[in-house]
C-alpha positions as CSV (number, residue, x, y, z in Angstrom):
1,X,125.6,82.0,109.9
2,X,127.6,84.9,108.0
3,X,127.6,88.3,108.8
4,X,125.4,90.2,106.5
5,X,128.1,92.3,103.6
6,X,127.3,95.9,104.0
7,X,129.4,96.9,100.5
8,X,125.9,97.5,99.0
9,X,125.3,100.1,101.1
10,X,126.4,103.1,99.3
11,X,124.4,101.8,96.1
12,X,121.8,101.8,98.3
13,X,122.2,105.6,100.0
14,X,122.0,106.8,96.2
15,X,119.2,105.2,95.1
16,X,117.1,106.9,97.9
17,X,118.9,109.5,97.4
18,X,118.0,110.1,93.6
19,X,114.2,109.0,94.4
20,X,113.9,111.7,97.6
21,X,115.4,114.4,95.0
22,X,112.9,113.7,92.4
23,X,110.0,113.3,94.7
24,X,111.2,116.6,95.6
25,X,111.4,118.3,92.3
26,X,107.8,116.8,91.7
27,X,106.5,118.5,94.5
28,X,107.8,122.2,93.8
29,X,106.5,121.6,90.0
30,X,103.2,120.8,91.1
31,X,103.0,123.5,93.9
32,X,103.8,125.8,91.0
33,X,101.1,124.7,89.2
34,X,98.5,124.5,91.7
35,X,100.1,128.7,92.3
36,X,100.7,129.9,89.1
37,X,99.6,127.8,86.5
38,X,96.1,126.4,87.6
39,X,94.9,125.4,83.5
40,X,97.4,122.8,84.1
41,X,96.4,121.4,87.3
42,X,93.9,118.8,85.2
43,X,97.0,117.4,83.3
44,X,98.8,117.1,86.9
45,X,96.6,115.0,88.3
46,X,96.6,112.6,85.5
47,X,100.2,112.4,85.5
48,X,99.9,111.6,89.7
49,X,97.3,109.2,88.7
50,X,99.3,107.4,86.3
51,X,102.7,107.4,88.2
52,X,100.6,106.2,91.5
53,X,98.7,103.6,89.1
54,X,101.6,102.2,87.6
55,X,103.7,101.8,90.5
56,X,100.4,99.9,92.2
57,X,100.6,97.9,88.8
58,X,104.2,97.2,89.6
59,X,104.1,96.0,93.3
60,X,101.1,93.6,92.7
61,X,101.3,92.2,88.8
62,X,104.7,92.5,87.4
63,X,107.0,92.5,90.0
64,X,105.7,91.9,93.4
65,X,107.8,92.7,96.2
66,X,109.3,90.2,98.5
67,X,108.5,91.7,101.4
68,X,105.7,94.5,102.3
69,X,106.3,97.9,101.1
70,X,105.7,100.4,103.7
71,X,104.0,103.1,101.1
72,X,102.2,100.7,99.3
73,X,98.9,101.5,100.9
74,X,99.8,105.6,100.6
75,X,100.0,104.9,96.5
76,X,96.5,103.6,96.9
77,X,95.4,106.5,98.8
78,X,96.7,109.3,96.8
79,X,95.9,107.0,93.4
80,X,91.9,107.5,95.0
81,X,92.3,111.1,95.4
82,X,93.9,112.5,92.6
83,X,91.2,110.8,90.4
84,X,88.1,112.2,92.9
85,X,90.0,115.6,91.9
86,X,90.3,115.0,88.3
87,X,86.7,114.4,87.9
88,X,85.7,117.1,90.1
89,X,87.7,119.6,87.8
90,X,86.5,117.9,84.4
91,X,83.7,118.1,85.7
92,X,83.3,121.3,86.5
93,X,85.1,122.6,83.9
94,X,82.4,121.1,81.6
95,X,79.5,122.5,84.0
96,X,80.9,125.7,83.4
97,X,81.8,125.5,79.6
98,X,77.5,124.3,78.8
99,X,76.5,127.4,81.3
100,X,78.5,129.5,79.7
101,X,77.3,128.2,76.3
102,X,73.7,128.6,77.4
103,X,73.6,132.2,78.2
C-alpha cells in the first residue's frame, strides 16, 4: 500500500485558512450590528439563515459529502435559531408598528 502524498497539504492549510478569516470577519460584522446598528439585525439573520440553509442544501442534495461532516449538525442548529429570531423580531416589529398605529 503507498504512503499517503502530503503535497496537498499547503492547499489545504489555505483553504481553512481563507474560511476561518471570513468566518471571522462575519462575526465582527454582525457583533457590530447587533451593537450599533440594531435596524439591521432582521436582514442579518436572513443572511445567517440563508448561508446556513444553503450549505445544508449543499451537503445533503447537490453535493453530499463522502464522509460525515463534523459541523453539519451545528448548520442545522444555528439554521433553527436564527429563524426563531427572525420571526420573533418581524414579529414584534409588526406588534409594535399596529400599537402604535392604534393609539
Amino acid at each position: 500500500m503507498d504512503e499517503p502524498s502530503l503535497s496537498n497539504a499547503p492547499d489545504v492549510v489555505f483553504l481553512l485558512a481563507t474560511d476561518g478569516i471570513s468566518q471571522l470577519c462575519l462575526g465582527v460584522l454582525l457583533v457590530w450590528v447587533a451593537l450599533r446598528r440594531r435596524e439591521l439585525v432582521p436582514q442579518m439573520l436572513m443572511f445567517e439563515s440563508a448561508m446556513n440553509a444553503l450549505v445544508l442544501l449543499m451537503e445533503y442534495a447537490i453535493k453530499p459529502p463522502v464522509s460525515p461532516v463534523p459541523g453539519r449538525f451545528a448548520h442545522m442548529a444555528v439554521l433553527a435559531v436564527a429563524l426563531a429570531a427572525l420571526a420573533v423580531v418581524v414579529l414584534g416589529r409588526r406588534k409594535n408598528t399596529i400599537s402604535t398605529e392604534r393609539s
